[in-house]
PADRENTOR-506658 format. One record per residue (C-alpha): x, y negated, z. Coordinates in steps of 0.1 Angstrom, whole numbers, plus 5000, padded with zeros to 4 digits. Layout:
<recs>
REC     xx     yy     zz
REC      X      Y      Z
...
</recs>
This chain:
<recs>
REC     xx     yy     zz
REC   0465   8033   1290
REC   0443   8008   1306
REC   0419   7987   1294
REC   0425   7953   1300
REC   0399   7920   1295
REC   0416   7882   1291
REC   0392   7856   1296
REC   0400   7821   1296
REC   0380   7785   1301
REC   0403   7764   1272
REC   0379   7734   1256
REC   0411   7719   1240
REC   0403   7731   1204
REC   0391   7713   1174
REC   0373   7727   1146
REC   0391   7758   1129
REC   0412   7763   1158
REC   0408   7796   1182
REC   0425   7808   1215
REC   0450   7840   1216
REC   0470   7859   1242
REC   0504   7867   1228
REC   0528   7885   1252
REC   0552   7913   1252
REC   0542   7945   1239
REC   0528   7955   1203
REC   0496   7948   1212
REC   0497   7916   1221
REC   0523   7907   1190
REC   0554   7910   1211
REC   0556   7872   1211
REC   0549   7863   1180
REC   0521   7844   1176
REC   0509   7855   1138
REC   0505   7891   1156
REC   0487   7875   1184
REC   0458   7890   1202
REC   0424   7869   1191
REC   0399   7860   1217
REC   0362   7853   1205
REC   0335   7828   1219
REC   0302   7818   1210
REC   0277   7785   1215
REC   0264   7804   1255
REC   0297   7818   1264
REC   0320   7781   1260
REC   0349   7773   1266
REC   0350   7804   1277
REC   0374   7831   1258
REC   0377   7863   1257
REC   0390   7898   1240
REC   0397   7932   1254
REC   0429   7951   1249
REC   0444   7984   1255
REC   0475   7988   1272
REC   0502   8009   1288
REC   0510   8005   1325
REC   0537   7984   1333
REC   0542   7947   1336
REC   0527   7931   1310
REC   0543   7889   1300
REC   0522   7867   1282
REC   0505   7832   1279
REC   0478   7816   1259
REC   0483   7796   1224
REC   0456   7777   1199
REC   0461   7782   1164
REC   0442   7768   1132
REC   0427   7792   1111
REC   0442   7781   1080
REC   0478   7781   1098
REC   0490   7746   1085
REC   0490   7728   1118
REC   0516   7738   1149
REC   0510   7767   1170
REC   0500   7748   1203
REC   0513   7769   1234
REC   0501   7761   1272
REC   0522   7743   1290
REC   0530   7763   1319
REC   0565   7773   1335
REC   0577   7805   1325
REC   0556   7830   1313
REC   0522   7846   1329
REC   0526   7885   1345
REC   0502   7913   1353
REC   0508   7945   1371
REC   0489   7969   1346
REC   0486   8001   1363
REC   0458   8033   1375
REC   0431   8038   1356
REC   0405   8010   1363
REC   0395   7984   1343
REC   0411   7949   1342
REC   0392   7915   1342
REC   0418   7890   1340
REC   0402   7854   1348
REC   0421   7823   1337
REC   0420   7785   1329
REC   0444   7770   1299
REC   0471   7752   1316
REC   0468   7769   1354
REC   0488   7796   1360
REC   0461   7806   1388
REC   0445   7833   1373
REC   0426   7859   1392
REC   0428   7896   1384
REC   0396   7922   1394
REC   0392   7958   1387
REC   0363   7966   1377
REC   0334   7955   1354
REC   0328   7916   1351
REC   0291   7924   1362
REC   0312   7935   1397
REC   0323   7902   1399
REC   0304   7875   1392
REC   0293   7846   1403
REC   0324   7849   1430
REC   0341   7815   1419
REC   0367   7833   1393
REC   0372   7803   1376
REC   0379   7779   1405
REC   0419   7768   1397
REC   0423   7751   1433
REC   0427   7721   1445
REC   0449   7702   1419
REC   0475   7677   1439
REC   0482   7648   1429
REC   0518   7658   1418
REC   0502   7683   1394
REC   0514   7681   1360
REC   0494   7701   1337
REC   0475   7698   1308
REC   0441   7691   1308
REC   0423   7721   1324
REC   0398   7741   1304
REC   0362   7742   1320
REC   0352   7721   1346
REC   0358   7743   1378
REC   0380   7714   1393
REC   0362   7723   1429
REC   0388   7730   1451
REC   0374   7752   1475
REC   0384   7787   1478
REC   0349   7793   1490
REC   0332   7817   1467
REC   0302   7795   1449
REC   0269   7809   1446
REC   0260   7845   1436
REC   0238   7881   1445
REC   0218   7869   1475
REC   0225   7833   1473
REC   0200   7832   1446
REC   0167   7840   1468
REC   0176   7809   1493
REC   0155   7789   1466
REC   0177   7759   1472
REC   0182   7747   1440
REC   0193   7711   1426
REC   0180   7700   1393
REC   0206   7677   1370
REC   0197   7658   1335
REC   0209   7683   1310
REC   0231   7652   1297
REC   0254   7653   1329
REC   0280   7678   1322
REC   0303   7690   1345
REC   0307   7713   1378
REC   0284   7708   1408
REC   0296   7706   1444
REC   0277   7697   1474
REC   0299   7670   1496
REC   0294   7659   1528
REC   0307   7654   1565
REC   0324   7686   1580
REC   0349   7710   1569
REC   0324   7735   1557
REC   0310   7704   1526
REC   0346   7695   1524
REC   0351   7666   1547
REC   0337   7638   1519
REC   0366   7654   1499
REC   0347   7667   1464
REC   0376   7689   1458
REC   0375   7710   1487
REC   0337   7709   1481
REC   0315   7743   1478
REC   0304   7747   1444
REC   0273   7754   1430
REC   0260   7784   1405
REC   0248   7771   1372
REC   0211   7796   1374
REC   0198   7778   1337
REC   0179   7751   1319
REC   0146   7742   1324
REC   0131   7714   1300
REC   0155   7686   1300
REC   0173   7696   1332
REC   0198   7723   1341
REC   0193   7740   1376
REC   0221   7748   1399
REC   0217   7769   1430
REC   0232   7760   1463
REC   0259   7788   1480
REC   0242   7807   1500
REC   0268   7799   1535
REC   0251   7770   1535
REC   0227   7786   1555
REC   0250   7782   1583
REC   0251   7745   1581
REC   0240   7722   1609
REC   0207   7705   1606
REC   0211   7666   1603
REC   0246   7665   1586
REC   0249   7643   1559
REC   0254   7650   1519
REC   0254   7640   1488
REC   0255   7663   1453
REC   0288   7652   1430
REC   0296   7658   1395
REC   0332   7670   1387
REC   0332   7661   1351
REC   0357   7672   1322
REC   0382   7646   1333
REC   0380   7653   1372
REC   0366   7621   1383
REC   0333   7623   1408
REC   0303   7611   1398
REC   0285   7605   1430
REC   0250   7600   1435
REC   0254   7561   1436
REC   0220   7550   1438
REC   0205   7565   1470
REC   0219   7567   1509
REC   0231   7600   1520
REC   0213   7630   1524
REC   0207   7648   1555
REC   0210   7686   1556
REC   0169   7704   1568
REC   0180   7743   1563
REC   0151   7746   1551
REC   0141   7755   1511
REC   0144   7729   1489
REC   0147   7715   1454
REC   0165   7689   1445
REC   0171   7663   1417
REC   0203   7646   1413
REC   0202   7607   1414
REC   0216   7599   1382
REC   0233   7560   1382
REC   0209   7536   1354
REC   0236   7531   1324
REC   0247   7493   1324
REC   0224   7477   1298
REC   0242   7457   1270
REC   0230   7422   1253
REC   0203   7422   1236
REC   0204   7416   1193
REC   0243   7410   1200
REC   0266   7422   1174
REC   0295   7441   1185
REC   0329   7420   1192
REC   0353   7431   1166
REC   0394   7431   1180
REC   0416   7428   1152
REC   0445   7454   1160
REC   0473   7437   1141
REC   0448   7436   1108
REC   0468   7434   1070
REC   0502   7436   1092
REC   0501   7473   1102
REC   0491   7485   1071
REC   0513   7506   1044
REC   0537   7521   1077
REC   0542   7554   1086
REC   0531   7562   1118
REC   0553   7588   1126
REC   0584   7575   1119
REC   0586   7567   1158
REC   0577   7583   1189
REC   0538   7581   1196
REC   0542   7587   1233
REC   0571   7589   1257
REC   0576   7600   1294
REC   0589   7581   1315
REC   0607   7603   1340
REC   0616   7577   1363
REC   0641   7582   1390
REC   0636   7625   1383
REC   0666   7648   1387
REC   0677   7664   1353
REC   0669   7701   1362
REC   0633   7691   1374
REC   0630   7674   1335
REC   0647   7708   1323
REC   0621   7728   1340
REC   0589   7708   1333
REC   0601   7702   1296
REC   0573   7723   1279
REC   0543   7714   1305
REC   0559   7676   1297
REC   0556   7689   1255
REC   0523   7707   1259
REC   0507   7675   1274
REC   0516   7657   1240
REC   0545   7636   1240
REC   0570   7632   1218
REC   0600   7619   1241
REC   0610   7617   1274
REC   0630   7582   1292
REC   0656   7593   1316
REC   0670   7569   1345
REC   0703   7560   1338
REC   0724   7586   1340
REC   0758   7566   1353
REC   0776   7568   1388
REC   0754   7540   1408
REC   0752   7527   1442
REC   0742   7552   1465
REC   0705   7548   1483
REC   0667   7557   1472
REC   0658   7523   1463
REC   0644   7528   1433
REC   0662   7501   1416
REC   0694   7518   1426
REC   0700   7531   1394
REC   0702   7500   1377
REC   0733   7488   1398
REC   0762   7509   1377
REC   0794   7517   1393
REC   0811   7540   1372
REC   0796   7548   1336
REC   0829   7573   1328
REC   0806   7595   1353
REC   0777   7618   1354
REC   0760   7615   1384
REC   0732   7605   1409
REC   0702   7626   1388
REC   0728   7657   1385
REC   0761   7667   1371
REC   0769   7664   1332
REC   0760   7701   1329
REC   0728   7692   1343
REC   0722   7665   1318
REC   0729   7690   1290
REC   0707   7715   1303
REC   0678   7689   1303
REC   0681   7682   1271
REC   0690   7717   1253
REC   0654   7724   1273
REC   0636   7694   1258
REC   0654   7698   1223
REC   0638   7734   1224
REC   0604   7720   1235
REC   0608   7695   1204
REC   0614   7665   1229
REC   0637   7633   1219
REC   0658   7624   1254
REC   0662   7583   1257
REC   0689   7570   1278
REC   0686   7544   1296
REC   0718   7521   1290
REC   0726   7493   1319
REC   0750   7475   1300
REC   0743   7441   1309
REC   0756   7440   1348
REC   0773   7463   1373
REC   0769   7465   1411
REC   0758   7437   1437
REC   0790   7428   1453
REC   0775   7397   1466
REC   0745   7374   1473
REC   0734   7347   1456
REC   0740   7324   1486
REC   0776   7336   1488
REC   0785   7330   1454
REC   0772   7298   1456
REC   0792   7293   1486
REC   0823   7301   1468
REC   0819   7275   1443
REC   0834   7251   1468
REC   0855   7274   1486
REC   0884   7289   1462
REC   0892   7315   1493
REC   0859   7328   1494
REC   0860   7329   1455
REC   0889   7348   1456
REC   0877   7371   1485
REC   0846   7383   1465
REC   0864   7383   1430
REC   0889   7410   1447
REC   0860   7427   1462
REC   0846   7429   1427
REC   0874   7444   1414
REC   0883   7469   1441
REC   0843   7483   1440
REC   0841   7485   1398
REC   0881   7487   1392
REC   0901   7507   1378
REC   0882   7507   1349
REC   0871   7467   1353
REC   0885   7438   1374
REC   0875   7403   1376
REC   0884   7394   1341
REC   0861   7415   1329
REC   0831   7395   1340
REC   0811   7363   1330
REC   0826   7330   1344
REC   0818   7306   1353
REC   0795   7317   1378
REC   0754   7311   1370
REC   0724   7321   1388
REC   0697   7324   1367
REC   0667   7307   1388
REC   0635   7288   1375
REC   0632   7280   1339
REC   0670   7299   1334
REC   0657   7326   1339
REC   0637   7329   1306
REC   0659   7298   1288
REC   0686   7290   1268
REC   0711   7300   1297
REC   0692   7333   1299
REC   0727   7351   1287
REC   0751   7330   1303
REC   0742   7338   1344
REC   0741   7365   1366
REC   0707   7375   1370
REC   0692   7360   1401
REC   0724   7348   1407
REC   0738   7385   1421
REC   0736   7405   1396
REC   0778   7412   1385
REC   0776   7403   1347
REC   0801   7417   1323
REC   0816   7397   1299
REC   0790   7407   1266
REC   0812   7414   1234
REC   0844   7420   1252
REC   0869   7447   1235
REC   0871   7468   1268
REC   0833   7464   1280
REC   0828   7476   1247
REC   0844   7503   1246
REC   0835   7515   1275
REC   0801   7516   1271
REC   0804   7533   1235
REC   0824   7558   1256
REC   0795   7564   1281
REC   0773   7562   1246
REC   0792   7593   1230
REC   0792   7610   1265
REC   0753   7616   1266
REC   0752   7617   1228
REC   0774   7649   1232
REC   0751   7657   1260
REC   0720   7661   1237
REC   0707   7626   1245
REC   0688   7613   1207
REC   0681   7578   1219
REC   0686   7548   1242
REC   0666   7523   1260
REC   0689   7492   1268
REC   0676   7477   1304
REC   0675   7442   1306
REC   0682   7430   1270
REC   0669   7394   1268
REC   0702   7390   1291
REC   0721   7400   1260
REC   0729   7385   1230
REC   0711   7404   1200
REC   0745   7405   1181
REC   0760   7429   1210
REC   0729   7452   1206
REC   0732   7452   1174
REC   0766   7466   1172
REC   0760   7491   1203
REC   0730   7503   1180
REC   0749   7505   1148
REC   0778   7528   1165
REC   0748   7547   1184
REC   0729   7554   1149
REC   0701   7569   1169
REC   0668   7553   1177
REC   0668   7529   1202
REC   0649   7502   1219
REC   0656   7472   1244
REC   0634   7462   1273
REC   0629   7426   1266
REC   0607   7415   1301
REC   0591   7383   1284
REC   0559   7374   1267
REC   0569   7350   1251
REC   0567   7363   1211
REC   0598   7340   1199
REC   0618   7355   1224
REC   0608   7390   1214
REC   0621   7380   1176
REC   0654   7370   1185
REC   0653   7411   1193
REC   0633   7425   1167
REC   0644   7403   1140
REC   0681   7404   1148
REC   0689   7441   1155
REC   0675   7471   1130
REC   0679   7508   1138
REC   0698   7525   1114
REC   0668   7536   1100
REC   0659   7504   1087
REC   0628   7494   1112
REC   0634   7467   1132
REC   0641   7471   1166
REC   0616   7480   1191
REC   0611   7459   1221
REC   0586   7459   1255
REC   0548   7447   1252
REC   0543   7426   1279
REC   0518   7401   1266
REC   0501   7430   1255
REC   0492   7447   1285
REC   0483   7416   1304
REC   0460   7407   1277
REC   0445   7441   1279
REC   0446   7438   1320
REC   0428   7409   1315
REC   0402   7424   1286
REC   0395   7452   1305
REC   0391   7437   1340
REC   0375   7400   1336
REC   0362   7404   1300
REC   0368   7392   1266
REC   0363   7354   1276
REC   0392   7355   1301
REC   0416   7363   1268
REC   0396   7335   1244
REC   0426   7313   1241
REC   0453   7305   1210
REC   0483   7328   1222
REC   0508   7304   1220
REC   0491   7280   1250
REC   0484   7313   1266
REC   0515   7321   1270
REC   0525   7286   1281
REC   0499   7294   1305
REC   0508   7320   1320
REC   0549   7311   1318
REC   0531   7280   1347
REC   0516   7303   1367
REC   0548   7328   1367
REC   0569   7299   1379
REC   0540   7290   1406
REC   0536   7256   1390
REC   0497   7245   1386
REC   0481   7253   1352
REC   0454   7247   1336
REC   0430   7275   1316
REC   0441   7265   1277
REC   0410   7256   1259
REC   0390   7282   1247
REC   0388   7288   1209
REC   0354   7304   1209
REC   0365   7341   1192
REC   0344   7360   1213
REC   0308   7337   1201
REC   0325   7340   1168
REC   0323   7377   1171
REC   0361   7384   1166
REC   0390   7382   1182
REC   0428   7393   1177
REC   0453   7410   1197
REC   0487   7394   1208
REC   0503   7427   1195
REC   0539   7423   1194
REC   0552   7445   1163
REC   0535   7479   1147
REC   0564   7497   1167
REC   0568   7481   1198
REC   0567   7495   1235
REC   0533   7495   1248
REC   0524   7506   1285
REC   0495   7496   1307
REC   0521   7502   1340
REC   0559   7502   1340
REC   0586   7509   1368
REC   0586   7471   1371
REC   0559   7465   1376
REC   0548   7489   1403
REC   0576   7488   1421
REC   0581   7452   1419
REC   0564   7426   1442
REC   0571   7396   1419
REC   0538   7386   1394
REC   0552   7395   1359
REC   0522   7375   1341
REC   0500   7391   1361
REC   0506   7429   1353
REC   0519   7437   1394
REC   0491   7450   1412
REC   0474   7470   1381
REC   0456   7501   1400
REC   0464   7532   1381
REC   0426   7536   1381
REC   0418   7504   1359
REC   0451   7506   1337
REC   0441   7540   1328
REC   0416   7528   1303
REC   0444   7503   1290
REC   0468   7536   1281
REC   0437   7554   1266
REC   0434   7527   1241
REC   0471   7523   1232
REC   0473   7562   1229
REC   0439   7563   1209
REC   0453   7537   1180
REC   0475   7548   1149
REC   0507   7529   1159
REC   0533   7520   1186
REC   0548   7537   1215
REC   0534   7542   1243
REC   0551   7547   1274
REC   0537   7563   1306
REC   0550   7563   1344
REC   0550   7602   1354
REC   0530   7592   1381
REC   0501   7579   1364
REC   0500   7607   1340
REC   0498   7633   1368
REC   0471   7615   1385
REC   0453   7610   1356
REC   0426   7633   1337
REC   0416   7610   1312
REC   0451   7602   1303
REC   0460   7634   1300
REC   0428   7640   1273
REC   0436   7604   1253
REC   0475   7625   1252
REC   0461   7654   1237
REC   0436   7632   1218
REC   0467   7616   1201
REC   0490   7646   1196
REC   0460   7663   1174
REC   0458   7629   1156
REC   0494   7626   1148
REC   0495   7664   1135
REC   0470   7661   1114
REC   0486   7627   1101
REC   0515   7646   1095
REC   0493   7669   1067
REC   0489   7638   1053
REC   0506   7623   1024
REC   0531   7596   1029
REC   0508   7576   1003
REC   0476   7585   1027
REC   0494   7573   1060
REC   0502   7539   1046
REC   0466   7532   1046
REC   0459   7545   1082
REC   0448   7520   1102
REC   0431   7512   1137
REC   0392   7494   1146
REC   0387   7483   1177
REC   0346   7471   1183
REC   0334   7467   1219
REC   0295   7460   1232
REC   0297   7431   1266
REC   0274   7438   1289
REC   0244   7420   1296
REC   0257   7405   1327
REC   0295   7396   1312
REC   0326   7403   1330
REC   0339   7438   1321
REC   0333   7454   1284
REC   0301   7476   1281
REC   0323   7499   1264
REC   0354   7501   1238
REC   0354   7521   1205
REC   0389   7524   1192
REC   0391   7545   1157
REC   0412   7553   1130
REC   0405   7553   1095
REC   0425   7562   1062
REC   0416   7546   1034
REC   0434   7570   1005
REC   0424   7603   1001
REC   0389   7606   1006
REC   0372   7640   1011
REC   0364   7651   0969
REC   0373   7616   0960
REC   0346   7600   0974
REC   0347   7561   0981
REC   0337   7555   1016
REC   0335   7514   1028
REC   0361   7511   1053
REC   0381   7549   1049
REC   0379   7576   1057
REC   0372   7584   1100
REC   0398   7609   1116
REC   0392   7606   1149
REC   0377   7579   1178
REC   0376   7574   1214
REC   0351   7553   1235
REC   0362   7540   1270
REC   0343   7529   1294
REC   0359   7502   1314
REC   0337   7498   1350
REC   0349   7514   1380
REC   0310   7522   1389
REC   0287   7519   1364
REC   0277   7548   1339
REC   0272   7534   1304
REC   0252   7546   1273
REC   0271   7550   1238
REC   0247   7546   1207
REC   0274   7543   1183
REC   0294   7515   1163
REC   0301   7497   1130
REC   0337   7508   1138
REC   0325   7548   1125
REC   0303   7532   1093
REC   0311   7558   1063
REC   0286   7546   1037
REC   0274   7575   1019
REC   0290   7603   1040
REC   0263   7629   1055
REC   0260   7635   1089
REC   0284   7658   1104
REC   0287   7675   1135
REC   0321   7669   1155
REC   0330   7687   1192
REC   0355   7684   1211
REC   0359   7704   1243
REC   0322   7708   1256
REC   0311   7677   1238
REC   0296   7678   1210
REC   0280   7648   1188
REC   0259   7643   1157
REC   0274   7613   1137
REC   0256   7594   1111
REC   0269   7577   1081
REC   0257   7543   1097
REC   0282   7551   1124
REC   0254   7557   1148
REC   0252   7592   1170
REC   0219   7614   1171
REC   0219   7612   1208
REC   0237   7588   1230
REC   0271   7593   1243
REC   0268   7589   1284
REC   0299   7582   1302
REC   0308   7581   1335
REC   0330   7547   1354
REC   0366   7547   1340
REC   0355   7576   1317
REC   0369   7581   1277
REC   0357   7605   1248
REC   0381   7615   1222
REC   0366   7627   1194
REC   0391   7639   1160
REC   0373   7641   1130
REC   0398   7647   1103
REC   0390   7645   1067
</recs>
């Protein structure tokens, strides 16, 4: 038998909730998580966990899981692939070191005291493919270099840092040795302590080998992995010689003076009495991915907090890795392009067992490019050419189609078409092959293809360009589905949308999701320019903007004067639309789309954090962004633990769930000082109490500016008149919150930096 210690960074709980290692063997509950072994922590020792276990040589399987004490909510297991493995053998004891999400983990013999200060909890340098959920701990250094510890301590080299800066330390500079400017590959620094109001950090001691006169600046790997460099000062220059330090801390943007917060009406008396989990919170957007790597990344994909994942379409398509290649069908009798029909079912018995919906993605409203706009156009005064690329249409898409089988005459849908009354009647840009919409054998073709990835596992269906279909069609494709479904509708124009919405229901009886679009340029706009840029009655807005789209000359709408009014609404579309800061459109596209091409992931971040932080829609999210994103990957979790504890909730309690939105401008305009998104309930307060404005179960604060730090007092937002003050952590952060919705010590955040706080009844 051998003594074996687990210890592993996990800030991911809430309240109640504690981390165990389950694994084979009886002593680790031979994976079942209600015999699971319990680690312990305490206020010095987190988010560190630990426990000691004895065990019998051999190789030993487990992983880590959070549960709730009272065992109502989920068991929450990390999302890594497969399962975690240690070699258990001799007689010595085992330290095993590990972060929540990273299978990394490092395994000593010996006595912690052996070990430490050796850089245990370092995961490596996380790529930006990485697909995990948000690491435990804030060793995100990526240097293998061991940080400081035994002699290191007597170099007397020590940096002092405001004990309201959390995060790991690394020294960055020019040269391989400081990481090449790179704060990942950085050396990290030894936390020694606090003295008074600041905590002191020693430097490694192979810094000693450094050469005098390179240059350096100390960096701040925070919970959400972005720097926080020492902004206000030039570089400094390496002396070898003893030192102390203090880190140059950024001055927090100041806000207006005796100006009331600007209150954004999400949706207001509209998204009231709905349940909020009658669709998908988030969803995944796999985009372009093979089946078997969605099969193989299903639980890291659940574990990060989604609900569903989008699949490209799944039918034969032209051949090429363009990424709008899937959209050109060729053969929807056919699995193939992402993997085989075996593959597809393998995905989604994998994402069924991770408790993952699968949408579809249905091109139903045009086939294959057979021939340019310019040559269509040609043949409408040449009947040979006509009939030269009508028989190339049908030899590509036959047997299954022929000419007959598509719309004619022949349209291209140019200019104002393409968003007018002929919107359904031409061939998109005038290329695209459109079927004939409503025909018997289209039809039943596509209810074929339908039934094929319904039998696969598939439990839902985006339909790609929609507004290019009439709503009636949908409707019946929906109907014969009778599973969820949405349609991408690429407009922002709101009477548009309605035609969608209003005219096609799921069988379920909630109308018919469709795409966002206004919404995420107005929050592009919010976020970026400011509240004024957004001041306008949506309807000439959108007039506005439909100008611009067409490159006509436009004039700026008048303003209405919300924002000196001290509210302002939201053009939100429906309480479940689609909602997305970044689509595959719109990154991949080089035409304007309103103004959403050209959104850097780093900006639009803080646009998904809000979506994901409110009570309602779907929110959709690129892959990419969500792997190269921290705080996205916190606002997921952020929601998942909302939405479970929603779900303890009576059906009564969640009809009066709602979502407050305040922001602070800054003192110098332009970008938001900072966004408070929060959701209240309004039945069920805790012993019956009546609180102004419901109950508060959670909140998030956002800071929108790419370089300045901001302050966070509190908001009117988190009022709850006659509550006491309670205490709520998340992670490593921990606030005091007072009844008047104001914290005991300001919240500091860091550029394009969120907090997500759940508070629960």
């Amino acid at each position: 038998m051998v003594q074996v210690t687990f210890r592993v960074r996990c800030q991911n709980t809430q309240p109640g909730e504690k981390v165990y290692v389950v694994g084979s063997g009886t002593k680790l509950g031979a994976w079942s998580p209600d015999s699971a072994l319990m680690l312990s922590t305490g206020p010095q020792e987190f988010p560190t966990w630990s426990a000691a276990v004895t065990v019998p040589e051999g190789t030993l399987e487990y992983k880590f899981i959070v549960k709730r004490d009272d065992k109502k909510a989920p068991v929450r297991w990390e999302g890594v692939e497969g399962n975690r493995q240690l070699c258990v053998e001799g007689d010595s004891p085992l330290e095993v070191f590990a972060t929540w999400g990273d299978t990394n983990e490092k395994v000593v013999a010996g006595s912690v005291e052996d070990v430490e200060g050796e850089g245990l909890y370092d995961p490596g340098e996380e790529s930006d493919d990485s697909l995990q959920p948000p690491k435990g701990g804030y060793a995100y250094g990526g240097s293998s270099r061991p940080s400081a510890g035994g002699s290191s301590l007597d170099c007397l080299q020590l940096l002092k840092v405001p004990c309201e800066l959390k995060g790991q330390m690394v020294i960055c500079g020019e040269g391989e040795a400081l990481g090449g400017w790179n704060p990942y590959m950085a050396p990290t620094l030894k936390h020694v302590g606090t003295s008074g109001d600041r905590e002191v950090w020693a430097l490694p001691g192979l810094l000693e080998d450094l050469t005098p006169g390179m240059a350096f600046k100390f960096v701040c790997l925070g919970h959400n992995g972005i720097p926080r460099w020492e902004e206000n000062r030039p570089n400094r220059f390496w002396t070898c010689e003893e030192a102390s330090y203090l880190f140059d801390l950024p001055s927090p943007r100041k806000g207006k003076e005796d100006h009331d917060e600007l209150e954004v009406v999400w949706g207001d008396n509209w998204l009231i009495d709905i349940d909020p989990l009658v669709f998908p919170g988030a969803i995944f957007h796999a985009f372009n991915w093979k089946f078997a790597d969605v099969q193989r990344k299903a639980n890291t994909i659940a574990a990060l907090g989604f609900d569903a994942v989008q699949l490209s379409p799944a039918q034969r398509s032209v051949e090429g890795d363009q990424w709008w290649a899937r959209y050109q069908p060729t053969k929807y009798e056919e699995i193939h392009g992402l993997g085989s029909e075996q593959d597809l079912r393998n995905c989604c018995k994998a994402c069924e067992k991770a408790g993952l919906l699968v949408f579809g993605d249905l091109v139903f409203n045009h086939m294959q490019v057979v021939a340019s706009c310019e040559e269509w156009r040609k043949a409408q005064q040449d009947d040979g050419l006509m009939e030269i690329l009508q028989r190339r249409l049908s030899q590509k898409l036959g047997p299954t189609f022929n000419r007959d089988d598509f719309q004619w005459p022949w349209y291209p849908l140019e200019g104002d078409d393409w968003d007018g009354e002929q919107r359904m009647e031409g061939w998109g840009c005038g290329e695209w092959s459109e079927l004939k919409g409503g025909a018997p054998k289209v039809v039943s073709v596509h209810n074929a293809h339908v039934a094929k990835l319904k039998s696969c596992g598939v439990s839902g269906f985006r339909f790609d360009a929609a507004k290019h279909m009439r709503p009636e069609h949908i409707a019946n494709y929906v109907d014969k589905a009778d599973v969820y479904a949405y349609g991408e509708v690429l407009s922002i124009d709101p009477s548009m949308q309605r035609e969608y919405t209003e005219g096609v229901s799921l069988t379920t009886g909630e109308q018919f999701p469709t795409t966002d679009f206004l919404l995420g340029v107005w929050l592009r706009k919010f976020i970026e320019v400011g509240p004024h840029a957004v001041d306008f009655e949506h309807h000439e807005w959108v007039k506005h903007l439909r100008e611009l789209e067409m490159k006509r000359p436009s004039e700026l709408p008048e303003r209405v004067g919300t924002v000196e009014d001290g509210r302002m609404s939201t053009p939100l579309l429906a309480r479940n639309s689609i909602r997305f800061a970044r689509n595959h459109d719109t990154v991949c596209n080089d035409v304007p789309f309103y103004g959403l091409t050209g959104w850097s992931q780093a900006s639009a971040q803080v646009a998904a954090a809000w979506l994901l932080a409110t009570h309602d829609g779907s929110v959709l999210l690129l892959a990419d962004d969500v792997k190269k994103s921290r705080m996205i990957k916190e606002a997921l979790a952020y929601r998942k633990a909302l939405r479970s504890f929603i779900e303890s909730l009576t059906v009564e309690q969640r009809q009066t769930i709602r979502t407050e939105v305040r922001v602070k401008e800054a003192v110098d305009g332009g970008r938001p000082l900072s966004i408070c998104v929060a959701v209240r309930v309004d039945a069920g307060c805790p012993e019956g109490a009546e609180i102004n404005g419901g109950a508060l179960l959670g909140f998030c604060v956002l800071n929108p500016h790419p370089a300045g730090p901001v302050e966070f007092a509190g908001s009117v937002c988190l009022q709850q008149e006659g509550a006491s003050d309670r205490t709520i952590a998340t992670g490593d952060q921990k606030v005091v919150l007072h009844g008047d919705g104001t914290l005991n010590e300001p919240l500091r955040l860091a550029p394009y930096e969120g907090a997500f706080f759940l508070a629960g009844l």
